[in-house]
HTML snippet that shows the backbone in 3Dmol.js (N, CA, C, O; Angstrom):
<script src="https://3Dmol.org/build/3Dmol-min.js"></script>
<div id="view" style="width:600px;height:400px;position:relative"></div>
<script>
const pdb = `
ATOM      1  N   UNK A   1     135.323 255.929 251.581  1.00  0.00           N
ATOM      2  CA  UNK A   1     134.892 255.967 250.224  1.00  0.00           C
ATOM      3  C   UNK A   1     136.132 255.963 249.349  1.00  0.00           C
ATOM      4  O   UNK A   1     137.125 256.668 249.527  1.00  0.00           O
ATOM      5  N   UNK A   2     135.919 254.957 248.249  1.00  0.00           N
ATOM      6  CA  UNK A   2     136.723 255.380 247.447  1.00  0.00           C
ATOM      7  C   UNK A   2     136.239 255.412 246.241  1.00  0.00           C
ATOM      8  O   UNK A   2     135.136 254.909 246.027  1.00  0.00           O
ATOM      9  N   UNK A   3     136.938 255.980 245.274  1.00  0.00           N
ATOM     10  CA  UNK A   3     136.664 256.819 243.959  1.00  0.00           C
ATOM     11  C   UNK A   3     137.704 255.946 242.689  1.00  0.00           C
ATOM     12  O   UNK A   3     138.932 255.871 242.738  1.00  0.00           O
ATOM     13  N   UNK A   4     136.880 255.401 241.691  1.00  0.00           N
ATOM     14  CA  UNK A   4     137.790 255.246 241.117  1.00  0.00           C
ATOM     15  C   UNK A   4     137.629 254.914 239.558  1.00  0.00           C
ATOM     16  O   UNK A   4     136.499 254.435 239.459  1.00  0.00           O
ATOM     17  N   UNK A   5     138.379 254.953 237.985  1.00  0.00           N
ATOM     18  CA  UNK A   5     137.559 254.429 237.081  1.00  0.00           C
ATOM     19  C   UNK A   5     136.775 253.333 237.059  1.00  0.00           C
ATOM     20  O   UNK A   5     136.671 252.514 237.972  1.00  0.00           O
ATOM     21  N   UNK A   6     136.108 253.313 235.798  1.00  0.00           N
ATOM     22  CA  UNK A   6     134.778 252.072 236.060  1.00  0.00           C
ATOM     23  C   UNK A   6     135.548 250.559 236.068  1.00  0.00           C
ATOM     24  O   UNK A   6     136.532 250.599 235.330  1.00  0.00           O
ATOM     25  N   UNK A   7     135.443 249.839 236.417  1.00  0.00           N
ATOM     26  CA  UNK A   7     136.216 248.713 235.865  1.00  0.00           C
ATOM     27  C   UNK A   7     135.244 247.165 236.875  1.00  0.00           C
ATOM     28  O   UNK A   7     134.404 247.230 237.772  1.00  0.00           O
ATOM     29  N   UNK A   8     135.815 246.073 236.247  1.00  0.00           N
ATOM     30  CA  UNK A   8     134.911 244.852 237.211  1.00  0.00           C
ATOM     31  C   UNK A   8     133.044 244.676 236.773  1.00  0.00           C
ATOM     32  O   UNK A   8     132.508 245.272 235.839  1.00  0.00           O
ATOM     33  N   UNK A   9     132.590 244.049 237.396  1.00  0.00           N
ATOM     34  CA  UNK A   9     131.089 244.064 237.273  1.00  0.00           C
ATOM     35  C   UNK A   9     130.427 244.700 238.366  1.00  0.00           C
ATOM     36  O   UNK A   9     130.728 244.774 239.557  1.00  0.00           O
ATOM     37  N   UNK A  10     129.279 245.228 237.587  1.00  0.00           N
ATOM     38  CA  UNK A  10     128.508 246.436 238.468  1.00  0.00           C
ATOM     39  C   UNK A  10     127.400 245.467 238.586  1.00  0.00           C
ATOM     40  O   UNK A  10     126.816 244.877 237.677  1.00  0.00           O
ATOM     41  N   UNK A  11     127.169 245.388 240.130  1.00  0.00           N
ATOM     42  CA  UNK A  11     125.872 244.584 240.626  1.00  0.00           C
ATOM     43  C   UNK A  11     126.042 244.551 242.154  1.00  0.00           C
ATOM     44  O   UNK A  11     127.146 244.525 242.698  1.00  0.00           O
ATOM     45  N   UNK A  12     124.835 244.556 242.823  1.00  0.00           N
ATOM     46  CA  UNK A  12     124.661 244.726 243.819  1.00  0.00           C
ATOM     47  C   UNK A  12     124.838 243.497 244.875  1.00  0.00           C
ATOM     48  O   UNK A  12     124.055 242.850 244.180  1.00  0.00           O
ATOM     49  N   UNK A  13     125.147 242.625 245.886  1.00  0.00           N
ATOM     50  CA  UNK A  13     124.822 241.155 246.014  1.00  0.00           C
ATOM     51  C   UNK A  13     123.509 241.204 246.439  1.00  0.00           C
ATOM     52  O   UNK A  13     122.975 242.298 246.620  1.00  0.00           O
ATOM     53  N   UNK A  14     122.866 240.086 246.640  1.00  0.00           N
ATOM     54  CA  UNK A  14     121.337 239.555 246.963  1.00  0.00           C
ATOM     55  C   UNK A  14     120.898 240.008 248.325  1.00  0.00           C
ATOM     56  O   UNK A  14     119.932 240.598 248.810  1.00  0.00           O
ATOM     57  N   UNK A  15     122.501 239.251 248.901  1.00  0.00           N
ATOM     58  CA  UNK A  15     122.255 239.188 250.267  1.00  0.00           C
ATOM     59  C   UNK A  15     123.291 239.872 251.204  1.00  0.00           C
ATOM     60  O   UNK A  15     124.026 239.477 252.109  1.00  0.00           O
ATOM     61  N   UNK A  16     122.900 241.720 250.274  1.00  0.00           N
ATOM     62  CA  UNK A  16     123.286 242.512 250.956  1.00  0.00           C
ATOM     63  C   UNK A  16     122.535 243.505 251.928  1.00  0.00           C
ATOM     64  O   UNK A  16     121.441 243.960 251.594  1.00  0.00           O
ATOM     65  N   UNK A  17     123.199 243.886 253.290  1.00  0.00           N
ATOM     66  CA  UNK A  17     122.027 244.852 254.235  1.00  0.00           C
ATOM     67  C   UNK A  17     122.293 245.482 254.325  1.00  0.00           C
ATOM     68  O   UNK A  17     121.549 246.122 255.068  1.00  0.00           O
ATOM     69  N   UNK A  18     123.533 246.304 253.871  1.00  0.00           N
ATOM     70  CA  UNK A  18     123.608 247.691 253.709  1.00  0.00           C
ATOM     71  C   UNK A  18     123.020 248.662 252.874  1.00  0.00           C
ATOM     72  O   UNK A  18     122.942 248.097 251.783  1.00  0.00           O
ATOM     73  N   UNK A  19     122.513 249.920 252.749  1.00  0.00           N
ATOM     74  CA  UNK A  19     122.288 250.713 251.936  1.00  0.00           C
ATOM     75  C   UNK A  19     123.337 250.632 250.714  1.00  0.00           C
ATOM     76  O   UNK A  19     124.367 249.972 250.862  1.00  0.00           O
ATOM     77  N   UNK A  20     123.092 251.251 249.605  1.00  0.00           N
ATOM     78  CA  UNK A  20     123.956 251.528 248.140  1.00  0.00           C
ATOM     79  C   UNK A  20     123.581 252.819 247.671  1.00  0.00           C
ATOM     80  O   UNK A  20     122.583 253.022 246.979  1.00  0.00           O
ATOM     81  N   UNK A  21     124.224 253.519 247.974  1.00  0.00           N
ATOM     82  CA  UNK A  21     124.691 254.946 247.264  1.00  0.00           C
ATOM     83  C   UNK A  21     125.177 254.687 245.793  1.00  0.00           C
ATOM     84  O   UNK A  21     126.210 254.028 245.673  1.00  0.00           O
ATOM     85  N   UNK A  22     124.746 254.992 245.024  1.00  0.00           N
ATOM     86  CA  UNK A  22     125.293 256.177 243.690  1.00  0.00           C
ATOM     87  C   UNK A  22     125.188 257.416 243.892  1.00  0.00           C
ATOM     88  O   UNK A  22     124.437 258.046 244.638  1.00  0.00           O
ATOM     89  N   UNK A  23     126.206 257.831 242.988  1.00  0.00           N
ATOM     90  CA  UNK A  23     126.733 259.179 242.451  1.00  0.00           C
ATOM     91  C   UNK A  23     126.575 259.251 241.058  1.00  0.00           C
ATOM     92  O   UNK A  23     127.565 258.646 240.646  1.00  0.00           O
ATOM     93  N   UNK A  24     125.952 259.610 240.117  1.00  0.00           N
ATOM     94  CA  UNK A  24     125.383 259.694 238.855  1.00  0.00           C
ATOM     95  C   UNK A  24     125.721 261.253 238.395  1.00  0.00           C
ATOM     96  O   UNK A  24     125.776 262.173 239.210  1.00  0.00           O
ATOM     97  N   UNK A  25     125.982 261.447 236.695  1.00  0.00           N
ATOM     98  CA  UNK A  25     126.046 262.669 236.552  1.00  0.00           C
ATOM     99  C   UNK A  25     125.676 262.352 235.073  1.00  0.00           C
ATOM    100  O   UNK A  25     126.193 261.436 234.433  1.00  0.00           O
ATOM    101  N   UNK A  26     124.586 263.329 234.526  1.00  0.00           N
ATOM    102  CA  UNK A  26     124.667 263.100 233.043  1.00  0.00           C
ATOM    103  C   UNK A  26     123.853 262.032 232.557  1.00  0.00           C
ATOM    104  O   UNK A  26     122.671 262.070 232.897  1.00  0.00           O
ATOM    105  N   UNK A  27     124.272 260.986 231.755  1.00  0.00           N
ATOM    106  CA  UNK A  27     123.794 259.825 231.050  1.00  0.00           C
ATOM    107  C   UNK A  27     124.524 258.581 231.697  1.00  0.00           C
ATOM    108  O   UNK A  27     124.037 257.459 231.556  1.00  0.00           O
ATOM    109  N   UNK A  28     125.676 258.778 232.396  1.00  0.00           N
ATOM    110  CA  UNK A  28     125.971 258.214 233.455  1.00  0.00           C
ATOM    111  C   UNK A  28     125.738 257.677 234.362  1.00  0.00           C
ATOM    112  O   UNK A  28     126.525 257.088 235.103  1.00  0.00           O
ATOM    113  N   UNK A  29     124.318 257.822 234.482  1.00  0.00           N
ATOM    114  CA  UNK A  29     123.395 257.328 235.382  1.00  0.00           C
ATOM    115  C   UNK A  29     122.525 256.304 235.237  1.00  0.00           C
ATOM    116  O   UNK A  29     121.671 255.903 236.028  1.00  0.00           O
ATOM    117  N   UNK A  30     122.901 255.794 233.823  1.00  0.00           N
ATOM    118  CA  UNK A  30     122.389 254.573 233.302  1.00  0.00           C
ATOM    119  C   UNK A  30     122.432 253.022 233.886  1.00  0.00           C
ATOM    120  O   UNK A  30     121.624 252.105 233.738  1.00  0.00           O
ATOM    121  N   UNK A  31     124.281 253.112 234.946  1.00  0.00           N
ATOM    122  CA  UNK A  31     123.978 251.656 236.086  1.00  0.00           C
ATOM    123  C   UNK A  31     123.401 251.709 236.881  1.00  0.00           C
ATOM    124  O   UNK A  31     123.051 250.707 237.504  1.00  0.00           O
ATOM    125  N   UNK A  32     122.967 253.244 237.276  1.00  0.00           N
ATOM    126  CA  UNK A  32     122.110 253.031 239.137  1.00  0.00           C
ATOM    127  C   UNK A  32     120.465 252.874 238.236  1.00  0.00           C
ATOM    128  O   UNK A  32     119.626 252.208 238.843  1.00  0.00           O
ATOM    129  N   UNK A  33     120.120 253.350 237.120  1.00  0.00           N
ATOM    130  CA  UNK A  33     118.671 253.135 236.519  1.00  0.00           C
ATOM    131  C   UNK A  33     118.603 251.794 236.598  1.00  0.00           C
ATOM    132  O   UNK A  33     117.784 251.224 237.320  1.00  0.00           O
ATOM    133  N   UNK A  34     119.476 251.174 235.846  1.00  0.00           N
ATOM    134  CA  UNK A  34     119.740 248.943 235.970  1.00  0.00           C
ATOM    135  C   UNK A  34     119.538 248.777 237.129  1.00  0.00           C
ATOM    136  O   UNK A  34     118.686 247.903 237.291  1.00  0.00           O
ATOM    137  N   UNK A  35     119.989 249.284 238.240  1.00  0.00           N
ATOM    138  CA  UNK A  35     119.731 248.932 239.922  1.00  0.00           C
ATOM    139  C   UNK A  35     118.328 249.276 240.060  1.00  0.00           C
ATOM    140  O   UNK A  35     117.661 248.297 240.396  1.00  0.00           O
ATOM    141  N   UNK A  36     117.743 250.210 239.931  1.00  0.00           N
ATOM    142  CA  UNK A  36     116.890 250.475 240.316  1.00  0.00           C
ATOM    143  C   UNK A  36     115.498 249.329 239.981  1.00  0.00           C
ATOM    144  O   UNK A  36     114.828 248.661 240.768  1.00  0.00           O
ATOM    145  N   UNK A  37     115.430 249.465 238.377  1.00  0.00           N
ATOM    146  CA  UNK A  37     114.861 248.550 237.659  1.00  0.00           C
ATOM    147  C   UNK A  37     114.849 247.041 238.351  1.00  0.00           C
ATOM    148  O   UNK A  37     113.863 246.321 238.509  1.00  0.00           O
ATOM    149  N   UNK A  38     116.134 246.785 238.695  1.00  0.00           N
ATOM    150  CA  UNK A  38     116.363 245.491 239.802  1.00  0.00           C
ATOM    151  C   UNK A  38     115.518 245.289 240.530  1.00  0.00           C
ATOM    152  O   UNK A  38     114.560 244.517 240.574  1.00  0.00           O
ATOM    153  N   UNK A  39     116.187 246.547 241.530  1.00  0.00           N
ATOM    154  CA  UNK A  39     115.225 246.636 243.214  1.00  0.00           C
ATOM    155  C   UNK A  39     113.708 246.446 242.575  1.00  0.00           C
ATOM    156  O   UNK A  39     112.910 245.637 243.050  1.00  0.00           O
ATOM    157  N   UNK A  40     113.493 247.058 241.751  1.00  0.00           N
ATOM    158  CA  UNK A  40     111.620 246.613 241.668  1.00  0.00           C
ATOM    159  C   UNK A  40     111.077 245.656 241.605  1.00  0.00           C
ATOM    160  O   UNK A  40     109.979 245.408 242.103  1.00  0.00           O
ATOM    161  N   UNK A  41     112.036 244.664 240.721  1.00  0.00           N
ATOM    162  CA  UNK A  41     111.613 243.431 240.537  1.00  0.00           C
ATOM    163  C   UNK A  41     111.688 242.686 241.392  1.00  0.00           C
ATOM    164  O   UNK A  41     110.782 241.853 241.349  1.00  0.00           O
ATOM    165  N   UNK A  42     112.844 242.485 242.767  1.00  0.00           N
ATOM    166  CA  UNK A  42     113.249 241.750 243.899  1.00  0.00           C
ATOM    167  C   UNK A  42     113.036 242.060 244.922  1.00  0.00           C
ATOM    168  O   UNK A  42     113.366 243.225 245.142  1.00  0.00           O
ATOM    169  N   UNK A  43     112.634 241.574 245.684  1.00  0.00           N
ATOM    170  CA  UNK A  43     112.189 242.008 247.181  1.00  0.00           C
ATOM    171  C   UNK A  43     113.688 241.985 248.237  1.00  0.00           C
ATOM    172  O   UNK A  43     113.849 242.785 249.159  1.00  0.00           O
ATOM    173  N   UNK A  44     114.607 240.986 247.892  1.00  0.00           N
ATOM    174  CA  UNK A  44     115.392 241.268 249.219  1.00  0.00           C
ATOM    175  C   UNK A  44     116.384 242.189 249.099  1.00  0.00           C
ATOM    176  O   UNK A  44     116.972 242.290 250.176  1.00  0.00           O
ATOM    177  N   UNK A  45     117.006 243.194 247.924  1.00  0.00           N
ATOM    178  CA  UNK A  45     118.135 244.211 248.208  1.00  0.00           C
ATOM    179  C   UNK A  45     117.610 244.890 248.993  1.00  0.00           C
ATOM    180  O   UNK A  45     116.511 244.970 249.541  1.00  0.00           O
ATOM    181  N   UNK A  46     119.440 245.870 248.991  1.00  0.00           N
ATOM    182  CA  UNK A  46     118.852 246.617 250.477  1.00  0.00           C
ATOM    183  C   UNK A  46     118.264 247.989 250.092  1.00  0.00           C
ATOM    184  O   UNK A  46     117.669 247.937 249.015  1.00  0.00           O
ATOM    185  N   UNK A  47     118.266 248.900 250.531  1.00  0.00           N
ATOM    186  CA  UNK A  47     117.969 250.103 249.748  1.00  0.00           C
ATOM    187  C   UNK A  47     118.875 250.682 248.959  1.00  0.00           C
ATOM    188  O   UNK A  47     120.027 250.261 249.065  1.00  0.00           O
ATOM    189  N   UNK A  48     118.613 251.718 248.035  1.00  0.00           N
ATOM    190  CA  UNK A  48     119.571 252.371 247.360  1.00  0.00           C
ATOM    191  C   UNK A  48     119.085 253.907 247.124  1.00  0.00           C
ATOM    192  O   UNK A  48     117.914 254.257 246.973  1.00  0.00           O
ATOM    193  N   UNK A  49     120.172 254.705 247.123  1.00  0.00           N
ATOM    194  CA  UNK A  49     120.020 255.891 247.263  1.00  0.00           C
ATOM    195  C   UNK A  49     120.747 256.670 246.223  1.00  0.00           C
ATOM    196  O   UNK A  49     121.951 256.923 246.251  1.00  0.00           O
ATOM    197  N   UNK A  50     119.662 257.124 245.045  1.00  0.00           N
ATOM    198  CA  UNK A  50     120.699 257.667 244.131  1.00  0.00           C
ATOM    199  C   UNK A  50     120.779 259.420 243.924  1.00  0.00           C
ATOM    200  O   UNK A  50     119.880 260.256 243.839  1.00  0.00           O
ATOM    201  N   UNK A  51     122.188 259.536 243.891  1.00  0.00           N
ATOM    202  CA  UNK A  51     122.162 261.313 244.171  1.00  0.00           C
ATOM    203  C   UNK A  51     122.374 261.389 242.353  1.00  0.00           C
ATOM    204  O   UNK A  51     122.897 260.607 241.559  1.00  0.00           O
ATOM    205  N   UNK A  52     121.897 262.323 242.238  1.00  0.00           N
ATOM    206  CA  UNK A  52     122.373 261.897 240.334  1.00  0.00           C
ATOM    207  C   UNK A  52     122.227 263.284 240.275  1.00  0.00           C
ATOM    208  O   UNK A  52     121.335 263.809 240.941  1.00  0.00           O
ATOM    209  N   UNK A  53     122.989 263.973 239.559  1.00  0.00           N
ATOM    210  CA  UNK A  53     123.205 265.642 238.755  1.00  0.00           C
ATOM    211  C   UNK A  53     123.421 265.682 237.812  1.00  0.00           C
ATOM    212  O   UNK A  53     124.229 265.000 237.181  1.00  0.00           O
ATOM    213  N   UNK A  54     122.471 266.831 237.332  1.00  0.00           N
ATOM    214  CA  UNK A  54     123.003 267.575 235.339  1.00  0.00           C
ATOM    215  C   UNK A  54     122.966 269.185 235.881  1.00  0.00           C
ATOM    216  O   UNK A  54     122.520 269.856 236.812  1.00  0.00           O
ATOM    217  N   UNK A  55     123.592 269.293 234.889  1.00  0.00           N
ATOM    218  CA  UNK A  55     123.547 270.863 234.623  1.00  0.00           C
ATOM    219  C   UNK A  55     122.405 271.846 234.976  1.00  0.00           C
ATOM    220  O   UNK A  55     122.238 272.788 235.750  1.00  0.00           O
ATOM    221  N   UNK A  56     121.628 271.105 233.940  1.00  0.00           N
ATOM    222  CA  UNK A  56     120.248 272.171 234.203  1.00  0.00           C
ATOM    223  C   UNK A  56     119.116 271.268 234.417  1.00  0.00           C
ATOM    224  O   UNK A  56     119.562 270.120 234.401  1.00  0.00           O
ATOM    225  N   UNK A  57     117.961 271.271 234.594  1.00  0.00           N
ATOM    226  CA  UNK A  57     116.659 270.100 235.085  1.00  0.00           C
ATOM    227  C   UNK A  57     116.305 269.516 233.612  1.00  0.00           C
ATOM    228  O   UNK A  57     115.800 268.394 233.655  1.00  0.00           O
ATOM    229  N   UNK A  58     116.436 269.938 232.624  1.00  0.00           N
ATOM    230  CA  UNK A  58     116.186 269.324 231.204  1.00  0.00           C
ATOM    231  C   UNK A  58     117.112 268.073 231.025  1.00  0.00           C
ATOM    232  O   UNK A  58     116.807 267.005 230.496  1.00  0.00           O
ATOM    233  N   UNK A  59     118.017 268.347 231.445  1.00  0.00           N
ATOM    234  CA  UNK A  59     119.330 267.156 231.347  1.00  0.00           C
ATOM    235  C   UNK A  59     118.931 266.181 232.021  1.00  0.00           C
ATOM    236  O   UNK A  59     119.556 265.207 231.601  1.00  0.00           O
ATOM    237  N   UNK A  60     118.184 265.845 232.903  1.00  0.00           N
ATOM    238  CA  UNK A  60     118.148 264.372 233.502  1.00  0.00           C
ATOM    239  C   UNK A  60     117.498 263.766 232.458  1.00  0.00           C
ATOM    240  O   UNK A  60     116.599 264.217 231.748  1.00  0.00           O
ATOM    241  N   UNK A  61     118.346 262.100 232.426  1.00  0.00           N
ATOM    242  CA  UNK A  61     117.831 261.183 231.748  1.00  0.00           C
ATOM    243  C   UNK A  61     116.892 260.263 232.663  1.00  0.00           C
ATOM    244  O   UNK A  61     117.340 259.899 233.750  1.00  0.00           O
ATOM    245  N   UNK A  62     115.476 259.831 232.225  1.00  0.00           N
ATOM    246  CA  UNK A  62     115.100 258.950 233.099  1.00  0.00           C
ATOM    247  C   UNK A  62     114.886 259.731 234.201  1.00  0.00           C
ATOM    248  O   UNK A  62     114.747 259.013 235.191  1.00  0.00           O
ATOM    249  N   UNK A  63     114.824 260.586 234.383  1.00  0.00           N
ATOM    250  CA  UNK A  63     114.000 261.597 235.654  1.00  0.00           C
ATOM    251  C   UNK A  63     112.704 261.314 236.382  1.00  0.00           C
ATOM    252  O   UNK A  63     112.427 261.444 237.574  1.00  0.00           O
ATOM    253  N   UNK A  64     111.692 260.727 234.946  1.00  0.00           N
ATOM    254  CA  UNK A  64     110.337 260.546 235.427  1.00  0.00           C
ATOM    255  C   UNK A  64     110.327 259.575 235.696  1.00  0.00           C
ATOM    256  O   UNK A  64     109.218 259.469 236.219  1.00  0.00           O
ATOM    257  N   UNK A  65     110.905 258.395 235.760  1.00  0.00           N
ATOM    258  CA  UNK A  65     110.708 256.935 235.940  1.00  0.00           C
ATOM    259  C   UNK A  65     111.702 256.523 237.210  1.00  0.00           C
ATOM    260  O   UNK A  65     111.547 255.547 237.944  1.00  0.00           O
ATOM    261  N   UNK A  66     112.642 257.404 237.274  1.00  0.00           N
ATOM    262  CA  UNK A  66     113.204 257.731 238.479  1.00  0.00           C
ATOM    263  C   UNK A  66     112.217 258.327 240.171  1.00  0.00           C
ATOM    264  O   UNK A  66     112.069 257.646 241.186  1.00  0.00           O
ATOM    265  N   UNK A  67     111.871 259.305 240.006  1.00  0.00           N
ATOM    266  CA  UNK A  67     111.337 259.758 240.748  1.00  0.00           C
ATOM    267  C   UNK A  67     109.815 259.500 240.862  1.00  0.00           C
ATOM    268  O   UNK A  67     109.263 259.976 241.855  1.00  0.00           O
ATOM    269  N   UNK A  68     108.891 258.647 239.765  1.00  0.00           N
ATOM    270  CA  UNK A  68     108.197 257.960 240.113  1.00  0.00           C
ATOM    271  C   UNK A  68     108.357 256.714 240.987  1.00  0.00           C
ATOM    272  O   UNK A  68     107.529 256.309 241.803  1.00  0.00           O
ATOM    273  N   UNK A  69     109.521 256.176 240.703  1.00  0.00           N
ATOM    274  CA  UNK A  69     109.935 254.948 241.682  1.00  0.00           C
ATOM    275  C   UNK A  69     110.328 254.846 242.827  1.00  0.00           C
ATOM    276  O   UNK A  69     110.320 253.777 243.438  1.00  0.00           O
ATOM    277  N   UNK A  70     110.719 255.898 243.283  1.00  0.00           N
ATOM    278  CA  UNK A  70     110.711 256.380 244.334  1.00  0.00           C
ATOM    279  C   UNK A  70     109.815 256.557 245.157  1.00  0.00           C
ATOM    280  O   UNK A  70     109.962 256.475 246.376  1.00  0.00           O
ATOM    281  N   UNK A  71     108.635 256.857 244.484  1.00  0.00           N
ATOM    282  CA  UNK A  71     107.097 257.523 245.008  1.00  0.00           C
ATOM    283  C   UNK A  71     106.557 256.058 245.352  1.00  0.00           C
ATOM    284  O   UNK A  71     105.745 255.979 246.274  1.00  0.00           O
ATOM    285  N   UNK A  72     106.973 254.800 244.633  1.00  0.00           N
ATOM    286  CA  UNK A  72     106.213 253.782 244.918  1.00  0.00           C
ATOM    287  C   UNK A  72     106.940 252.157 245.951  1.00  0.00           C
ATOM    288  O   UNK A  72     106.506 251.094 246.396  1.00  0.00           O
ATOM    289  N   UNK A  73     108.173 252.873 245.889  1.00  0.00           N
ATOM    290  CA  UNK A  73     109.402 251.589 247.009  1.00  0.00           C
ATOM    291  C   UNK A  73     109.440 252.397 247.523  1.00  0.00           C
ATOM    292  O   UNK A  73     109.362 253.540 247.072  1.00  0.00           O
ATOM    293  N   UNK A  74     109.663 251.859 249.410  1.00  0.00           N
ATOM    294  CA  UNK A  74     109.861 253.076 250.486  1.00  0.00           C
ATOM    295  C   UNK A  74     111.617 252.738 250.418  1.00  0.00           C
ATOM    296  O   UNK A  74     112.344 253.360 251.192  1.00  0.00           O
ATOM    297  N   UNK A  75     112.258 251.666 249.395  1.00  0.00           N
ATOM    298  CA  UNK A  75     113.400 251.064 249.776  1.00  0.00           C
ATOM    299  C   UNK A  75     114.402 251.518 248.665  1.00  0.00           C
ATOM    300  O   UNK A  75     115.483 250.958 248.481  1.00  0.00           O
ATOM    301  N   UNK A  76     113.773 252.992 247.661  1.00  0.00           N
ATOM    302  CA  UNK A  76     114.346 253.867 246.752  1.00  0.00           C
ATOM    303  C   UNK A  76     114.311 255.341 247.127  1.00  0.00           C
ATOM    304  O   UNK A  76     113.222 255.909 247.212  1.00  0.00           O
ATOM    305  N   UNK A  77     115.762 256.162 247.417  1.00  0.00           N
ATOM    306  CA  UNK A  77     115.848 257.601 248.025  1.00  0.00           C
ATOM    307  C   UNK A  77     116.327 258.112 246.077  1.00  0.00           C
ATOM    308  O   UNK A  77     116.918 257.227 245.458  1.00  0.00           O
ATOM    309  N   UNK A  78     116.155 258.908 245.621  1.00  0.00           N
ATOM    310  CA  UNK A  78     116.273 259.728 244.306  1.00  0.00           C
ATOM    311  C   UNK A  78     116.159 261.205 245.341  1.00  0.00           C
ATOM    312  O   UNK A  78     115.343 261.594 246.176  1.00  0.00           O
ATOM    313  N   UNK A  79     117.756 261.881 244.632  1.00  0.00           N
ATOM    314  CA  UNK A  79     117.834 263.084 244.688  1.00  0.00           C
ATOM    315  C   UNK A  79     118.454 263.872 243.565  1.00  0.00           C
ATOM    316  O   UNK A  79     119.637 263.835 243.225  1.00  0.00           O
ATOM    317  N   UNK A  80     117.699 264.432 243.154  1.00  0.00           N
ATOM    318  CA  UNK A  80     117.955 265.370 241.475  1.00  0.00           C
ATOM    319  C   UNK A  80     118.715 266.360 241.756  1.00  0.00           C
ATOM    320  O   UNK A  80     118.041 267.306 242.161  1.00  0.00           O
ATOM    321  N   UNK A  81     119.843 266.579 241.725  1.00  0.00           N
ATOM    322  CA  UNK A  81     119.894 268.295 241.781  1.00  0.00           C
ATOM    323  C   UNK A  81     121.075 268.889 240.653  1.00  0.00           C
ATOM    324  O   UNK A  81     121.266 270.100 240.540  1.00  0.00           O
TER     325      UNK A  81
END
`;
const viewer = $3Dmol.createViewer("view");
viewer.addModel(pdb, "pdb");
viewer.setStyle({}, {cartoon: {color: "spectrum"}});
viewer.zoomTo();
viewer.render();
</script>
């Protein structure tokens, strides 16, 4: 893994088979929501798994539309904490 500022274009390829992790914190979490929104519309990405944190449970942005989407792709993991 590496860690680093944002920089380049954020997008997933088509005809990728690996899983995709995010790390989200805050309002920050606004490119893995664009992914997500993606994956719904397209059938071939691969899965994605977003770990996303706030402070307190009021702070998530997009929480409900998050973790509803989850409830409905077996090919979306959402973890709030």
């Amino acid at each position: 893994m590496r860690i680093s500022d944002p920089l380049g274009s954020f997008y997933v390829p088509t005809e990728a088979s690996e899983p995709v992790v995010y790390f989200a914190g805050g309002i920050g979490m606004t490119p893995a929501l664009a992914m997500v929104r993606t994956l719904q519309r397209l059938a071939r990405l691969p899965a994605i798994h977003v770990d996303y944190s706030a402070p307190k449970a009021d702070q998530f942005a997009y929480a409900d539309e998050l973790t509803d989407a989850a409830q409905h792709d077996d090919r979306l993991h959402v973890n709030l904490r």
